[in-house]
C-alpha positions as CSV (number, residue, x, y, z in Angstrom):
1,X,-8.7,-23.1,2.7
2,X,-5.2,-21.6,2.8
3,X,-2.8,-21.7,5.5
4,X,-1.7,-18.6,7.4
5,X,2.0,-17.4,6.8
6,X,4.0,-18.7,9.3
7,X,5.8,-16.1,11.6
8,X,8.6,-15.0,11.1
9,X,11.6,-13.9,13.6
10,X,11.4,-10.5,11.9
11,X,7.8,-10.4,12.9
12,X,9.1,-10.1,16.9
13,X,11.9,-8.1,16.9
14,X,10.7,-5.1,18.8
15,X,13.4,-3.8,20.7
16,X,11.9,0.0,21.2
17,X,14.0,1.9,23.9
18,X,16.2,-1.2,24.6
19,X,19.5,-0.5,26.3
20,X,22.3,-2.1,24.0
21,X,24.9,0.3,24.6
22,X,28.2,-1.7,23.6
23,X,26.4,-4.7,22.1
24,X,28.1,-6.8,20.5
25,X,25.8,-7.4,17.4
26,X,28.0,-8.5,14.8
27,X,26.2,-9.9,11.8
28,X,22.6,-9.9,13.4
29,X,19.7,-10.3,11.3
30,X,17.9,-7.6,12.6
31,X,15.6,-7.4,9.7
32,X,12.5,-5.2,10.1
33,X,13.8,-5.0,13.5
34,X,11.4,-2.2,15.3
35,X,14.4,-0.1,17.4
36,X,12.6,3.2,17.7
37,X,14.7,5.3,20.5
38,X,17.3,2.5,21.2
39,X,20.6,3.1,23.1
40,X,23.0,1.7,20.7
41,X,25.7,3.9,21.3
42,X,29.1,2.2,20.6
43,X,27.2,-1.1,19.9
44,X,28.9,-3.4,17.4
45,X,26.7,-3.8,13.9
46,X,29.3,-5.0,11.8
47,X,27.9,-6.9,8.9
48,X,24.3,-7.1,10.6
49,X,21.4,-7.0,8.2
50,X,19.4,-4.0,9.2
51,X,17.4,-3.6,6.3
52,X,14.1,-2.2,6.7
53,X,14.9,-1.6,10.6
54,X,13.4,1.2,12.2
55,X,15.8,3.3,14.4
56,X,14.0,6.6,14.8
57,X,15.4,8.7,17.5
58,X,17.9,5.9,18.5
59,X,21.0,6.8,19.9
60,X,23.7,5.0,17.9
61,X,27.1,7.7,18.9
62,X,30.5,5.8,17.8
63,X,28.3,2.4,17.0
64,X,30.0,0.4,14.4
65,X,28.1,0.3,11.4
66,X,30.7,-1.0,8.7
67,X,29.5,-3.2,6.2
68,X,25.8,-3.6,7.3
69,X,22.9,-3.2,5.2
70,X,20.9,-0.3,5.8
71,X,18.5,-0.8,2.6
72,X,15.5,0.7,3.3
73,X,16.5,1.4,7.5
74,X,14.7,4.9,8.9
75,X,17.4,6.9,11.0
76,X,14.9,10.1,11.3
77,X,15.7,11.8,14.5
78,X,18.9,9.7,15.3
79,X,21.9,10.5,16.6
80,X,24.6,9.3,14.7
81,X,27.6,11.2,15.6
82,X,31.1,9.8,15.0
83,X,29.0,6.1,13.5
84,X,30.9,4.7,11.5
85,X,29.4,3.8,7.6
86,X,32.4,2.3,5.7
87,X,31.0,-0.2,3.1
88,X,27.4,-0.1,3.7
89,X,24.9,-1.3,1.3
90,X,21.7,0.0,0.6
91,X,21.9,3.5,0.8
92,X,20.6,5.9,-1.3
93,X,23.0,9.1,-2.5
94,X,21.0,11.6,-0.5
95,X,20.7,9.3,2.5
96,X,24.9,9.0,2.5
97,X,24.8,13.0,2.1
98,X,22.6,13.2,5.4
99,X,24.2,10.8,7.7
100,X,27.6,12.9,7.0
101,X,25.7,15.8,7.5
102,X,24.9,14.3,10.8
103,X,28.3,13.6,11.9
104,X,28.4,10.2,10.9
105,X,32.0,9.0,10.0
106,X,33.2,7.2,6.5
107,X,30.1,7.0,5.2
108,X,30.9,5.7,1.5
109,X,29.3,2.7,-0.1
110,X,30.9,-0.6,-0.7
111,X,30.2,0.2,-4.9
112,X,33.2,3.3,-4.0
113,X,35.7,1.2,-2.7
114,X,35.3,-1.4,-5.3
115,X,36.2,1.2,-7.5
116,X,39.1,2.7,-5.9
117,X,40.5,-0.5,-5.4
118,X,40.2,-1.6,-9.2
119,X,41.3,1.9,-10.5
120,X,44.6,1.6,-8.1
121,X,45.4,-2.3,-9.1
122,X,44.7,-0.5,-13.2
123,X,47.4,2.2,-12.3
124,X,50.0,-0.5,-10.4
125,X,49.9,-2.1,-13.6
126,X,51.3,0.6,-15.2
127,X,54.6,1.9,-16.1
128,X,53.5,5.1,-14.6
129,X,53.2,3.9,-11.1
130,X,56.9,2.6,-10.8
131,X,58.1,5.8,-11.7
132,X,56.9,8.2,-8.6
């Protein structure tokens, strides 16, 4: 006889039409996390694993969003106006396109940076860059 599969924290998280209006939610494992309609306006998410989470119609105006994975996350019906994105993982090319669309705010991901930041330390190490 095998054993039933523990729970898991992810199982629980159902947090549908919470108020967390400036949480501070930093690095949260929200996993799978069940936020359909949630207030998260200006809430903190920096870092927080979100992947998977479902955030339909939640409200998440000027919530901080930068660095968090959003693999797999539904935002159908959300408000994200003036979010900020910088450095996400886990988003698709046509799910960056919507969210700025949507009024969400430096929506790039992390695999952009990386490569402005190697092609600018490529052009400081050349003679070109010491003569503008």
């Amino acid at each position: 006889m095998s054993k039933p599969k523990p729970s898991t924290i992810h199982d629980n998280i159902k947090l549908n039409g919470a108020t967390l209006q400036d949480a501070q939610l930093c690095g949260a494992d929200l996993t799978e996390a069940k936020l359909c309609g949630a207030q998260l306006s200006d809430a903190k998410l920096t870092g927080a694993d979100l992947t998977g989470a479902d955030l339909t119609g939640a409200d998440l105006r000027k919530a901080n969003l930068r660095n968090a994975n959003l693999s797999g996350i539904n935002l159908s019906g959300a408000n994200v106006q003036g979010a900020q994105c910088k450095g996400n993982t886990g988003l698709t090319e046509d799910a960056i396109r919507n969210l700025k669309k949507r009024g969400a705010r430096e929506v790039l991901p992390i695999a952009s940076y990386l490569f402005l930041v190697i092609s600018l330390l490529h052009i400081a190490q050349t003679d070109e860059f010491f003569k503008l």
